[in-house]
C-alpha positions as CSV (number, residue, x, y, z in Angstrom):
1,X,105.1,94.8,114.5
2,X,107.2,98.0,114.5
3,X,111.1,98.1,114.0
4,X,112.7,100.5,116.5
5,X,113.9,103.1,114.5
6,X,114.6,100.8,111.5
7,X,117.0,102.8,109.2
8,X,119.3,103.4,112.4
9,X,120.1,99.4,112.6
10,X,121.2,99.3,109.2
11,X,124.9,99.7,109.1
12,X,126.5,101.6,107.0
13,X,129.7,100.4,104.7
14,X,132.8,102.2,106.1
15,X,134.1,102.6,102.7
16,X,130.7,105.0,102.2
17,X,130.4,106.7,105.6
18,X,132.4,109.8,104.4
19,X,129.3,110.2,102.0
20,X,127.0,111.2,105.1
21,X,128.9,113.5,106.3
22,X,127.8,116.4,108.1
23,X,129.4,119.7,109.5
24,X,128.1,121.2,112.7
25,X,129.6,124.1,114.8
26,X,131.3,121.5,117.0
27,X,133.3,119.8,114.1
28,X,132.7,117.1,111.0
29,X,130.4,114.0,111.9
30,X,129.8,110.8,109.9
31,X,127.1,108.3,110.0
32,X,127.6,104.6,111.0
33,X,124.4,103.9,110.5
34,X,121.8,104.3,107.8
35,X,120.3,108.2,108.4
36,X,116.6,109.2,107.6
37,X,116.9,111.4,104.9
38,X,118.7,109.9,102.1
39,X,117.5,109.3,98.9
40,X,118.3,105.6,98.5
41,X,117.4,104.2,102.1
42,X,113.8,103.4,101.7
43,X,115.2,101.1,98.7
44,X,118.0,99.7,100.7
45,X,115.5,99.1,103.7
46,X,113.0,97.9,101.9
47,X,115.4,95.9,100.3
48,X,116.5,93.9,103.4
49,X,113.5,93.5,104.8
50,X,112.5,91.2,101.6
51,X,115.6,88.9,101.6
52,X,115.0,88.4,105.5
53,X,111.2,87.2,104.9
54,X,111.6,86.2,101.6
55,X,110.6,82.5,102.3
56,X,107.3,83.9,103.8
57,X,106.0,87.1,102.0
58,X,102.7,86.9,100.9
59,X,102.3,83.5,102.9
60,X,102.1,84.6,106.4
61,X,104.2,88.0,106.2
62,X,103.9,91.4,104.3
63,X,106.6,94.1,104.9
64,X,106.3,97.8,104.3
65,X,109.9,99.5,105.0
66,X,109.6,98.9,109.2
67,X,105.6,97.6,109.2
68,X,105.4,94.0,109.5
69,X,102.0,92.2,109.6
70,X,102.1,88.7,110.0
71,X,98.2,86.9,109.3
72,X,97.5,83.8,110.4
73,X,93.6,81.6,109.9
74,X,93.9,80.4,113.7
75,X,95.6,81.4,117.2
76,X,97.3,78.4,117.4
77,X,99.1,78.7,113.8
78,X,99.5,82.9,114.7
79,X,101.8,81.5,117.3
80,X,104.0,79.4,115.3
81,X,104.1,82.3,112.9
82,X,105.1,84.9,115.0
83,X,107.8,82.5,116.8
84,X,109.7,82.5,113.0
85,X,109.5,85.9,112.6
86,X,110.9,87.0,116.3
87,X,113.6,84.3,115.4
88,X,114.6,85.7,112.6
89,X,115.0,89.1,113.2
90,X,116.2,88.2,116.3
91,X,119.2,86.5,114.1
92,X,119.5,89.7,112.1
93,X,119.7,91.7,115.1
94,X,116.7,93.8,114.8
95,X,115.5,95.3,117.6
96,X,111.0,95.9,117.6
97,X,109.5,98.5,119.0
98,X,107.3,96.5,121.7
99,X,105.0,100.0,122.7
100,X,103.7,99.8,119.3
101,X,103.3,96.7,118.5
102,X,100.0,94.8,118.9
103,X,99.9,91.3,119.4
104,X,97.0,88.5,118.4
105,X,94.0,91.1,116.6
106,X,91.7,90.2,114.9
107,X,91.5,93.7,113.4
108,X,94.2,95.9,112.7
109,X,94.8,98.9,111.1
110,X,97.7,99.0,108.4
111,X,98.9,101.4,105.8
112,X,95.7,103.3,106.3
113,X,93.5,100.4,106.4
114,X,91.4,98.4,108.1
115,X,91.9,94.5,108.1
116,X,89.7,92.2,109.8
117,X,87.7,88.8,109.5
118,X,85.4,90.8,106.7
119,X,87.6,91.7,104.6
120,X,89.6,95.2,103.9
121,X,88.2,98.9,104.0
122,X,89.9,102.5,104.3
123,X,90.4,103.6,107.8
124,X,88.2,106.2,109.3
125,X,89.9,108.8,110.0
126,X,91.3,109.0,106.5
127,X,87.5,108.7,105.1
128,X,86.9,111.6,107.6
129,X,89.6,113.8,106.0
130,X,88.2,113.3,102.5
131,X,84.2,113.9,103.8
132,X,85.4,117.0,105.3
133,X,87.4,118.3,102.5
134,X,86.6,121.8,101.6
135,X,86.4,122.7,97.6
136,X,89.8,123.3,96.2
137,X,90.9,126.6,95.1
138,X,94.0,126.0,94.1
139,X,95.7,124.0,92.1
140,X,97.6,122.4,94.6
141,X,94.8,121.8,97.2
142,X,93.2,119.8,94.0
143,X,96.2,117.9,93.6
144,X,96.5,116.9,97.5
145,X,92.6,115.9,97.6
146,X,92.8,113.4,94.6
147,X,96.0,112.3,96.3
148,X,94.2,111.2,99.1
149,X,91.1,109.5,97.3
150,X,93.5,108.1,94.5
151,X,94.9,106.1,97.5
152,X,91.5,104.6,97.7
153,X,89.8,104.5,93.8
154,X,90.3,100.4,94.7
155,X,87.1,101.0,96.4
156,X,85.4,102.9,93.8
157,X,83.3,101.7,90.9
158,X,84.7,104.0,88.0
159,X,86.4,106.1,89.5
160,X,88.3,107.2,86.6
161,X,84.9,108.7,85.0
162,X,83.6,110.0,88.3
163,X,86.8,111.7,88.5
164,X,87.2,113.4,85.3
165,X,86.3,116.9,85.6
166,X,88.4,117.3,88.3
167,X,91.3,115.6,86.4
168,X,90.8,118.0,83.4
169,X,92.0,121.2,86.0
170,X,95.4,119.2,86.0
171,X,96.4,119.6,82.3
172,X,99.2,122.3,81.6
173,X,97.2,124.1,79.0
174,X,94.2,123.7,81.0
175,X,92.9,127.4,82.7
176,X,91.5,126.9,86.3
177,X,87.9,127.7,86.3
178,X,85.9,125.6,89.1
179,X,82.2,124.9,87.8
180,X,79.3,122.6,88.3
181,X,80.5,119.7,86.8
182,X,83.6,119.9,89.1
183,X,81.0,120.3,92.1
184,X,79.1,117.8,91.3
185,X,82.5,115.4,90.8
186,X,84.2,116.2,94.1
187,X,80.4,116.1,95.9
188,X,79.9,111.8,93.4
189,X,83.8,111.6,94.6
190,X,83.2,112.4,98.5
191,X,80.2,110.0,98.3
192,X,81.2,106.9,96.8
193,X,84.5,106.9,99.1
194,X,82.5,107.4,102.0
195,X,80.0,104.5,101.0
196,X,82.7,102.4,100.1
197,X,82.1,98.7,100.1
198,X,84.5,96.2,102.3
199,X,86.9,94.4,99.7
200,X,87.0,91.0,100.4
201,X,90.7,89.2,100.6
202,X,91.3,87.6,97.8
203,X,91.3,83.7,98.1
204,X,93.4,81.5,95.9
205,X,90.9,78.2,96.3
206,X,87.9,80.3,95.1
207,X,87.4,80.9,91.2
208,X,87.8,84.5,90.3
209,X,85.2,86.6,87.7
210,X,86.0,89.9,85.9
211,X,83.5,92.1,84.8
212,X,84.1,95.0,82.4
213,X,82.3,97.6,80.8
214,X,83.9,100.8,78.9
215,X,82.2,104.1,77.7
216,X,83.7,106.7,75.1
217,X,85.3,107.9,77.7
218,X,86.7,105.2,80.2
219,X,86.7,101.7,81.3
220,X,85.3,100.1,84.5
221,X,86.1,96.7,86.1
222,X,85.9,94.7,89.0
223,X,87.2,91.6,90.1
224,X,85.1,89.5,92.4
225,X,84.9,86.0,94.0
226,X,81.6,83.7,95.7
227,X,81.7,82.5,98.9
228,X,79.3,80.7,99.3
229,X,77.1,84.3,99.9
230,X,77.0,85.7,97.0
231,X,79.9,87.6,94.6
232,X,81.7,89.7,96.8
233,X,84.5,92.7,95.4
234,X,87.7,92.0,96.0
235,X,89.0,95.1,93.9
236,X,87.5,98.0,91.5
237,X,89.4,98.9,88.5
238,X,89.2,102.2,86.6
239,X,91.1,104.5,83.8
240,X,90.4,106.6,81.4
241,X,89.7,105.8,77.8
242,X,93.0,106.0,75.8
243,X,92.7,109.4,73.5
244,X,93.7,107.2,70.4
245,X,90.4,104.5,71.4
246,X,88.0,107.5,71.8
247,X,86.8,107.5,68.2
248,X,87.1,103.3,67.9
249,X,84.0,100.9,67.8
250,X,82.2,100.0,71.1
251,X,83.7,96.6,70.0
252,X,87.2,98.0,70.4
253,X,86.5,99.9,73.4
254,X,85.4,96.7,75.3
255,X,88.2,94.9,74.2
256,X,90.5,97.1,75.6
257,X,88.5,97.6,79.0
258,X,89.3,93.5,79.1
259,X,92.8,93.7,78.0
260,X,93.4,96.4,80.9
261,X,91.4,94.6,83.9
262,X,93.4,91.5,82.7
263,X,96.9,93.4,82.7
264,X,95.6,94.6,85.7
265,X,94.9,91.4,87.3
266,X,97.4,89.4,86.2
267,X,98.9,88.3,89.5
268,X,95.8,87.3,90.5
269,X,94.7,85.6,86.9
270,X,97.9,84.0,84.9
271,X,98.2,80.4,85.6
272,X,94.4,79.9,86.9
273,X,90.9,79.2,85.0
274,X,88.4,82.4,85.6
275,X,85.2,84.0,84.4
276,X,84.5,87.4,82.2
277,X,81.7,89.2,81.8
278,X,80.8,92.3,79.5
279,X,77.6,93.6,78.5
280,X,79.1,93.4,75.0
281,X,77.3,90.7,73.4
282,X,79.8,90.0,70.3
283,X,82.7,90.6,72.3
C-alpha cells in the first residue's frame, strides 16, 4: 500500500508552523502540514507510522516511511489482515493512494526487491544497473557503484574480500590509480550480484546454522535454515578483518569471524538453540 502524499497528512503543531516559513514574491507562507524537505520528517513519519502498527510489525505488517506491505500465509487470513490495517488508518485519517497500490500478489516488488513464495532477491532492473556499470573514473562514480551493490552484499558470499581493492581507492591518503586487481574486483563484484542466490525468509519454527570462516584479511558468514530440501541462505555476512586482528592466530581470527556473524545475527539468534560451523577444528 501507498500513503497519498504521506508527509502532507501530518499536521504540523501551530506553535511550530512559523518554523516553515517561506517568502515568495506574493508574500510570507507557512506550513500546516508536514513539508518534504525537512530534516526531521522522515523520523517524525517514520515515527508514526510505528506507534500506528505497532501491535502488528513484523507479524503481518512492515512499514517504510509511506510503503506498507502487509504478508499473509493464505488469502483468506490476507483478508482479515488487510481489513485491520484499512481500519486503522482509516481511524488515523490517512488517506492511500489506491492507483498504486496492489492488492492480493503473490509477488511484489518492495524497497528494491523482489518478494515472492521463494523467498527474496534484488529486483531486476537494479541488477541491470550494476551489470551495465561502466568502470569508474572517478572517485565519485566509485563511490555511487559500491552504493548500489553495498545495498545488496546480503546476497554475496564475502563480499567484503571480493570488494577490497576497490575499497582501498576510498582511503584519504590513498592516490587513485585504477589497475588489474580493481578490474578484476568490479568484473568478481558484477558477477556474483548478478548470480545472486534467492534468500530464503527466515522462519522462526525452523532451527537456524551459522557458518563462518575468516582469512588474514576478512571474515565470511552465512546464516542458513533446512526445509525439508536442503540448507537454504537466508543471509550472507561479510567485513573486513579488523587492522588490530591482522597479525593474530587463525584461532583468533575465527573467533572473531563468530563473534561478528553472532552480533550480527542476534535478532535472529538470542533466546533460541542453533548450530555453528567453522573449518577451525580447535575453535
Amino acid at each position: 500500500m501507498d500513503l497519498k502524499s504521506g508527509y502532507h497528512q501530518i499536521e504540523v503543531h501551530p506553535d511550530d508552523q512559523y518554523k516553515t516559513a517561506i517568502r515568495t514574491r506574493y508574500g510570507h507562507y507557512e506550513f500546516i502540514v508536514m513539508p518534504f524537505g525537512l530534516a526531521n520528517a522522515p523520523a517524525t513519519f517514520q515515527r508514526c507510522m510505528n506507534d500506528l502498527f505497532r501491535p502488528w510489525l513484523d507479524r503481518f505488517v512492515v512499514v517504510y516511511l509511506d510503503d506498507i506491505l502487509v504478508f499473509s500465509r493464505t488469502l483468506q487470513e490476507h483478508q482479515g489482515h488487510l481489513r485491520q490495517v484499512l481500519e486503522k488508518l482509516r481511524e488515523a485519517n490517512f488517506k492511500i493512494n489506491a492507483k498504486k497500490c496492489e492488492w492480493a500478489k503473490t509477488q511484489v516488488l518492495y524497497l528494491g526487491h523482489v518478494l515472492d513464495g521463494d523467498g527474496i532477491k534484488p529486483a531486476d532492473s537494479k541488477i541491470a544497473a550494476i551489470r551495465d556499470w561502466p568502470t569508474p573514473r572517478t572517485l565519485t562514480e566509485l563511490r555511487s557503484f559500491l552504493g548500489l551493490a553495498n545495498y545488496y552484499r546480503k546476497f554475496v558470499r564475502n563480499f567484503s574480500t571480493i570488494a577490497a581493492p576497490l575499497r582501498r581507492l576510498l582511503k584519504k591518503e590513498a592516490i587513485w590509480q585504477w589497475d588489474k586487481d580493481c578490474t578484476s574486483a568490479l568484473k568478481k563484484l558484477k558477477r556474483a550480484l548478478i548470480e545472486y542466490p534467492v534468500l530464503k525468509v527466515a522462519d522462526p519454527s525452523l532451527p537456524f546454522v551459522v557458518t563462518t570462516d575468516a582469512s588474514q584479511y576478512g571474515i565470511g558468514a552465512v546464516l542458513q535454515q533446512d526445509d525439508d530440501n536442503g540448507y537454504k541462505p537466508v543471509e550472507f555476512m561479510s567485513a573486513r578483518m579488523p587492522s588490530e586482528k591482522v597479525a593474530t592466530s587463525m584461532y583468533e581470527r575465527e573467533l572473531n569471524a563468530l563473534r561478528q556473524a553472532l552480533e550480527h545475527w542476534k535478532h535472529y539468534l538470542l533466546g533460541r538453540h542453533f548450530k555453528v560451523y567453522s573449518d577451525h577444528k580447535t575453535l
